[in-house]
C-alpha positions as CSV (number, residue, x, y, z in Angstrom):
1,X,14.0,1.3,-30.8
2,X,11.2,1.8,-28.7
3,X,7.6,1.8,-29.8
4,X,5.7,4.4,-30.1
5,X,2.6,2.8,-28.1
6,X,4.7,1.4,-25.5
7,X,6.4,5.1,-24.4
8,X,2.8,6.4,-24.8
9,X,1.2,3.8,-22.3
10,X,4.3,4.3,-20.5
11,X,3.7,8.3,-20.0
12,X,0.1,7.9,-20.1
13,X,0.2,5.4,-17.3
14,X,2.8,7.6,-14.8
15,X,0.7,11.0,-15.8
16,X,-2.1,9.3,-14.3
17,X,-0.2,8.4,-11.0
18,X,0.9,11.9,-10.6
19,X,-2.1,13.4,-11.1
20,X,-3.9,10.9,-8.5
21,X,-1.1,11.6,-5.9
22,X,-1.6,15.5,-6.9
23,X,-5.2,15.0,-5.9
24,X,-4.8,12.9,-2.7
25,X,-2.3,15.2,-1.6
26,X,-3.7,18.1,-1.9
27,X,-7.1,17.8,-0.5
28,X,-7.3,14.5,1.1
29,X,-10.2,13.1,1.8
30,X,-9.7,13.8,5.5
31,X,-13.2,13.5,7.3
32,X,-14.3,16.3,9.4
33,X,-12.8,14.8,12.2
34,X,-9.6,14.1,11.1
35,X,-10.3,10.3,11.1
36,X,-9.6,9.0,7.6
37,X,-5.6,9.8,6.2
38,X,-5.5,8.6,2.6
39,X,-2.7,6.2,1.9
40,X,-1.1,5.1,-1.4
41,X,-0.8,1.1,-1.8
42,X,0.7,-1.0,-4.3
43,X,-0.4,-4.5,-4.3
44,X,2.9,-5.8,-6.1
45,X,1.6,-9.3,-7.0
46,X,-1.2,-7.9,-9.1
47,X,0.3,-4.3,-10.7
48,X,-2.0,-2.6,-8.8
49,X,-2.4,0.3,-6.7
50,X,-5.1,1.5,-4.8
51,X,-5.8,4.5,-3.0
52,X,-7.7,4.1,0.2
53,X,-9.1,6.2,3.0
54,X,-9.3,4.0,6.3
55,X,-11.5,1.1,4.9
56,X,-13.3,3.0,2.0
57,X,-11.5,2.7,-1.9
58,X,-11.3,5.5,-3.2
59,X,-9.5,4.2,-6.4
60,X,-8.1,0.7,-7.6
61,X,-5.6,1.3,-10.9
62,X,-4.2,-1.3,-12.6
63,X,-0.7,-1.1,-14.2
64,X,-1.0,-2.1,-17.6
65,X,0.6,-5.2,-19.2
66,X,4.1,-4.2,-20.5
67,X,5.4,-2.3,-17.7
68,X,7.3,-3.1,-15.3
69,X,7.6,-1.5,-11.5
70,X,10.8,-1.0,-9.3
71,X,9.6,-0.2,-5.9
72,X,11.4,-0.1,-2.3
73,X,10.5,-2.4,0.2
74,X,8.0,0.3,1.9
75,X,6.1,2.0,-0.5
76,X,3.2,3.2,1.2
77,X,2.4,6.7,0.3
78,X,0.5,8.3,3.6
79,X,-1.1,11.6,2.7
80,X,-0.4,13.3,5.6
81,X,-2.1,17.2,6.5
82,X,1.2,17.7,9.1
83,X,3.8,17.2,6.2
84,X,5.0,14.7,3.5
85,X,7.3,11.9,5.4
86,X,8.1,9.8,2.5
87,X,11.3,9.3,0.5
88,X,11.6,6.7,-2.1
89,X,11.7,6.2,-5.9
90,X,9.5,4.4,-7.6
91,X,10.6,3.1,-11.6
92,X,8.7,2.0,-14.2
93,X,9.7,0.7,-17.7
94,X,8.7,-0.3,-21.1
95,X,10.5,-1.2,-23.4
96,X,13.6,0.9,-23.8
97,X,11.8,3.9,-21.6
98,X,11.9,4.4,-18.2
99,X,10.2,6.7,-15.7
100,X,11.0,7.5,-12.5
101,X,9.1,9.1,-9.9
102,X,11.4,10.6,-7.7
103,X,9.9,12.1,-3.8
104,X,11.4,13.8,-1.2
105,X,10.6,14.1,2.6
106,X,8.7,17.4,2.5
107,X,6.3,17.4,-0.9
108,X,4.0,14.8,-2.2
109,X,5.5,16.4,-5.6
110,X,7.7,13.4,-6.8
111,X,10.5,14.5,-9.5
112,X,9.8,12.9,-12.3
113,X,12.9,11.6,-14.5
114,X,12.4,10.1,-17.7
115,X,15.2,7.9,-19.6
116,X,15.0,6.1,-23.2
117,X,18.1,4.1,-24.2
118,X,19.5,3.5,-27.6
């Protein structure tokens, strides 16, 4: 059985995440002359990820102890004004709960599945 503080870092942790790519998404911190296009980064090594805009940090989040991430090779998230190119999951689990954030050429929306074993 999983515990209860593990599922809530867990969801707490991937709410976050959504909201942040929500916010970068939706009104990026393009300058006024289009020169700064937020990106997404994960930083693997340290369970972070950071969300920059050209050479300015806009925010560094680390991935608490206790979960771990499943990412794709490429897993840059470019926040785009033209349109949303990026298609990949992303999974993260603790414990016996897993999350997955699901996206799809088109949205910065990812699905979000969630999945507890027995």
């Amino acid at each position: 059985m999983a515990k209860p503080f593990e599922r809530l870092e867990l969801y707490d942790f991937t709410d976050s995440l959504v909201a942040n790519i929500q916010e970068a998404g939706q009104y990026p911190y393009i300058s006024e002359n289009g020169s700064c296009v937020p990106k997404l980064i994960w930083i693997s090594q340290q369970q972070t990820y950071l969300i920059v805009c050209g050479l300015t940090l806009i925010r560094e989040v680390d991935v608490p102890s206790g979960i771990t991430l499943y990412l794709p090779t490429y897993n840059t998230l470019t926040f785009s004004q033209a349109t949303a190119s990026y298609a990949g999951q992303w999974k993260f689990v603790s414990g016996k709960t897993s999350v997955t954030l699901k996206f799809r050429i088109g949205t910065y929306e990812p699905e979000v599945i969630i999945r507890e074993e027995e």
